[in-house]
Each structure stands twice: as structure tokens, then as C-alpha cells.
N, C-alpha and C positions, 0 to 999 in steps of 0.2 A: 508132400515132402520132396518129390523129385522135382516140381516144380520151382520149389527156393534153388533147391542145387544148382539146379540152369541157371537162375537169374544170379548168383554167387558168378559162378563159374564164368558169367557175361560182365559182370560187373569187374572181374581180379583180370580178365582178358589183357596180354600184355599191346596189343593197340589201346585199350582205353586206359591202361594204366600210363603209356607214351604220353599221349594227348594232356591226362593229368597233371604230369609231371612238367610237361612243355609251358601250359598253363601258369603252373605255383612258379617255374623260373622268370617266365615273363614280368609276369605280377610283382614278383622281387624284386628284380632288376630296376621297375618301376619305382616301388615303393623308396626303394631306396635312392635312389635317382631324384626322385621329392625331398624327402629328407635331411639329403647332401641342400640340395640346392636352398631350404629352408634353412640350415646352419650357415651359408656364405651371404644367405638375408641378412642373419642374425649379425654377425662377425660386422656385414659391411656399414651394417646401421651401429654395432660397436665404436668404428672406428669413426663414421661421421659425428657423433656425438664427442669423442674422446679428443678428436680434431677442434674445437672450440672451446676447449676447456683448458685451463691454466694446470700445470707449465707448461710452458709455448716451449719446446728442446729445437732454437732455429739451427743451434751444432749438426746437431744428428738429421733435422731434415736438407741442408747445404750438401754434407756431405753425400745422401741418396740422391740429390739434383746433380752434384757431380758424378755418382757413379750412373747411374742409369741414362744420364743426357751425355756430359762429356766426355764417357768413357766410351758410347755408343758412336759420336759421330763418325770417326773414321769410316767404319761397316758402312754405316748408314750413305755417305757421300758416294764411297765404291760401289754400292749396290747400286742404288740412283744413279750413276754414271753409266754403267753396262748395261742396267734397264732400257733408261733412256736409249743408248744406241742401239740395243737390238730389236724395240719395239718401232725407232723408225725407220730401219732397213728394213724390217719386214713394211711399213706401213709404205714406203716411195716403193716398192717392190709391186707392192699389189694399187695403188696409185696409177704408177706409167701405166698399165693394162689402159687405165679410161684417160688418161693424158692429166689429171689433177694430183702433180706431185705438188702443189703449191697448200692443198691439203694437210701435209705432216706434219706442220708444226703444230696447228690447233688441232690436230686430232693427238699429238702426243700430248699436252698439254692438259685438255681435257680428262684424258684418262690418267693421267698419271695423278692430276692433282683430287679429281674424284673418287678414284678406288685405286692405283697400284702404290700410289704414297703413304696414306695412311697404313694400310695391308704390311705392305710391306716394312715399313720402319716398326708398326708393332709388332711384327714378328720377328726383325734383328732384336727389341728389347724382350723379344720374349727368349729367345736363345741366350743372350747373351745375359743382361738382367736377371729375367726371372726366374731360370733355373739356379743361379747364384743365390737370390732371395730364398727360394724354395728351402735348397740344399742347408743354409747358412742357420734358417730357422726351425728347419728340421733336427739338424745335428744341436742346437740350442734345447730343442726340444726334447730332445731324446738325451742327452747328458745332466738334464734337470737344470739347467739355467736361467729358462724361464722361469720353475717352481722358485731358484733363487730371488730369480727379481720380485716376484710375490712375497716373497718371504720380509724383503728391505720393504716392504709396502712401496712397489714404485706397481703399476698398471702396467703389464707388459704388452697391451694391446694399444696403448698412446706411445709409448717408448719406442718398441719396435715396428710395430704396421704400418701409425701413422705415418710415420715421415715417408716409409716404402710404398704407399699408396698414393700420396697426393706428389710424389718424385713420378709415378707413372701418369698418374692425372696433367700433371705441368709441362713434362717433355717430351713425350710421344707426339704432343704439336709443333713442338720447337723439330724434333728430327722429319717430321713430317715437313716443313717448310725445306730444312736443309734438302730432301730427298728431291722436292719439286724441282727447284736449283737445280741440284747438280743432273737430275736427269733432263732436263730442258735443254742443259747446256750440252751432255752427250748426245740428246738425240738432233742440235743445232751440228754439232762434229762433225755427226754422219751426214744429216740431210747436204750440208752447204761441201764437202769435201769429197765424201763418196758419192753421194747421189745427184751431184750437181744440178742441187735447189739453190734458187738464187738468195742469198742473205738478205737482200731486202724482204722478199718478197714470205720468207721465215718467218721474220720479224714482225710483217705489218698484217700479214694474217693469222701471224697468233695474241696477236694484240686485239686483233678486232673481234674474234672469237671466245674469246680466253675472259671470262667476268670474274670477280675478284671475290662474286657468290661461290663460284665452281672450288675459290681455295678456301672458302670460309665452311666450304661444303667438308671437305680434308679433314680440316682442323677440328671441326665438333667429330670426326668418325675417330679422329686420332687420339683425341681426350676419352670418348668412350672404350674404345678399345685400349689403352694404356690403365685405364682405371680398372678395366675390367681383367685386363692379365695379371696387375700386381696384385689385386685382390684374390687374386685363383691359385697364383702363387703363394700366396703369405699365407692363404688361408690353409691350404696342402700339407705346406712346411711346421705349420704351427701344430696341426692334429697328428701332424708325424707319430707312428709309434712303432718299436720292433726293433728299435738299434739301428746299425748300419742301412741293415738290407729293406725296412721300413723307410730310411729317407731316401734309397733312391728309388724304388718303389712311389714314394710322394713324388719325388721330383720327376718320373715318367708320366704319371698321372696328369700333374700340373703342364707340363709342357704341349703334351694330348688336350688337355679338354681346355687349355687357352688358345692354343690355332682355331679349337671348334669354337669356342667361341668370338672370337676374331670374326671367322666366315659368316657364321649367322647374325650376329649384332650389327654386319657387312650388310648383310640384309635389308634388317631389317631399320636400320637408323634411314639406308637409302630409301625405304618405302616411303617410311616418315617424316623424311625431308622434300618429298618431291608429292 
């Protein structure tokens, strides 16, 4: 009899009850982290399906090509601009050290058009777009609008997703190109003005260096990452529930776990491209 009591007594111990409970969160956090990701499966294979299917609404997909491509340029042009200059001041900076400032143009180049271009233009459409998207179908969501469009028999998942998914599929390569541009040409600014690199010698070794692989590299990272925030977006905004405080609540979520994803998919397309 005093023997059970001890092993009670070992067992309700609050270290092993810690440990317990540390355990069940973990696992949770888990499970449910599978779960989420197995519904944005779902959703995303919704919308490639719904995407082939008649009625084609080219209105509504136009207008998300203009919101999220040309509504983004500006940002995108500005950011690429200061990019570019700040990354090759630093880069003729630490250059003069070994005497090869003739280096910075194909080393900006390089890096801009294989990881700071895509990275970054998806993440101005993700500030700027996809918290819009988020917010936009969240509050859709939570005032019953969506239940309305069900209701007309219209598919809310072709009406509304599509077009805002395959607007992030189409122009996060188009601002990705613009980003390459315009930071090429800021960090030509700096190099050939401030750092007095010779303009020729900008030009012809970043032309020699610079393959047209290295932007085609961009452009597949650009399309995955745009594909991949509208969809994390919409998908957010759509499950919204809780009123108000529910859609921004989604729309911090969504804007969090699309930079993560950004970074990682940054990753891992580079593994699998190279």
C-alpha cells in the first residue's frame, strides 16, 4: 500500500507533470501545423481545378493583374533603386581592399537577379497586396458574403481566389524583372559616380558575367513565391472567423507565415535549381 503512494506521488510530481504538459503543447502545435498546411493542400488544388473550368471572369482576373502588378510597381522600382545603390557601395567598398572594383557590377547583378529580386518584390506584394487580399476576404468572410455568393450558386473559390492567385503567379515575375532594372541601374549610379568605376568597364563585365540563366533563375523563384503568398493569403482571409478582431488576427498570421514562407521556398527552389 505505501508503495503505490510513492509511485502516485512520483508520477503527479510537478517536474514530470512540466515535462507532460511541455510534451501535449509541442505535439499540438504539431499537429496542428499538419492540418493547417493539409487545408492550404486542399484550397490550393481547389483553385487549380476551378482555374480550368468555365466561366473564364477575365474582368475580375485584369483587374487583380492591375492591383497587385501595377499598383505594386512604384515600391517595387524605389526599393530596387536603393537596393541596388547600397549593395554596391558596400560591394566597391570592400573591392578597393584587393584593388577589383571592376567586380561590382557582376557581383550586383548576380545577387540581385538570383535572390534580392525575387525576395524582395515578393515581399513589397506581400505588404502591400496580400494583406489587402487577406483583410478584403476576411471581412467578405466574416459579414457572410461569401455564404451570399453560395447562395446565387456562383463558386466562391473560382470568383474570388482565382483570379487573386494566378495575379500573384503572373506578376511577381513581371516586378521581379522591373526590380533587376532598376537596381542595376542604381547600383551603375553609385559604382560609375561615387566610386569611380569606369562605365565601360560596369558594362562589359557585367555582361560577361551576368547569363540570362542567373534571371531565369529570379523569375521561377518569383512565380513560386507570388503563388505561394496569394495562396496564404486568400487562404487566411477566407477561414477568417470572429468579426473584426478575427480578420486582423488572419491578416497578421498571413503576412508572418508568407515572409516564412518566402525565406524557406528561397531555399529550397535554390537547392533544386542548382
Amino acid at each position: 500500500m505505501a508503495s503505490e503512494n510513492t509511485e502516485q506521488k512520483v508520477e503527479e510530481s510537478p517536474r514530470t507533470s512540466w515535462l507532460v504538459r511541455a510534451i501535449e503543447s509541442l505535439g499540438r502545435v504539431f499537429v496542428e501545423g499538419v492540418e493547417e498546411l493539409g487545408r492550404l493542400a486542399t484550397l490550393g488544388a481547389d483553385v487549380a481545378r476551378w482555374s480550368v473550368r468555365p466561366p473564364f471572369r477575365a474582368a475580375n482576373l485584369f483587374f487583380q493583374l492591375d492591383f497587385v502588378g501595377v499598383g505594386s510597381v512604384f515600391i517595387v522600382l524605389l526599393t530596387g533603386l536603393f537596393t541596388g545603390m547600397v549593395f554596391a557601395n558596400q560591394s566597391a567598398r570592400a573591392f578597393a581592399m584587393f584593388d577589383a572594383q571592376s567586380l561590382v557590377g557582376p557581383t550586383v547583378g548576380l545577387v540581385l537577379t538570383r535572390e534580392l529580386a525575387p525576395v524582395f518584390s515578393a515581399l513589397m506584394m506581400t505588404m502591400r497586396a496580400g494583406s489587402a487580399m487577406c483583410t478584403e476576404l476576411g471581412t467578405m468572410r466574416v459579414t457572410e458574403q461569401v455564404d451570399a455568393l453560395e447562395t446565387m450558386a456562383v463558386n466562391p473559390v473560382q470568383y474570388l481566389l482565382v483570379p487573386r492567385v494566378l495575379a500573384g503567379l503572373l506578376m511577381v515575375p513581371a516586378l521581379t524583372l522591373l526590380f533587376d532594372t532598376s537596381g542595376i541601374f542604381g547600383a551603375y549610379i553609385v559604382a560609375v559616380s561615387v566610386q569611380n568605376v569606369s562605365p565601360g568597364t560596369f558594362i562589359a563585365r557585367t555582361q560577361q558575367w551576368l547569363d540570362p540563366i542567373d534571371v531565369y533563375e529570379g523569375l521561377i523563384k518569383g512565380a513560386v513565391f507570388g503563388l505561394s503568398v496569394a495562396l496564404i493569403c486568400c487562404f487566411k482571409g477566407y477561414n477568417a472567423t470572429g468579426g473584426a478582431k478575427g480578420v486582423g488576427q488572419a491578416t497578421t498570421a498571413a503576412m508572418v507565415n508568407s515572409a516564412l514562407s518566402i525565406f524557406i521556398l528561397d531555399f529550397i527552389v535554390g537547392i533544386l535549381l542548382h
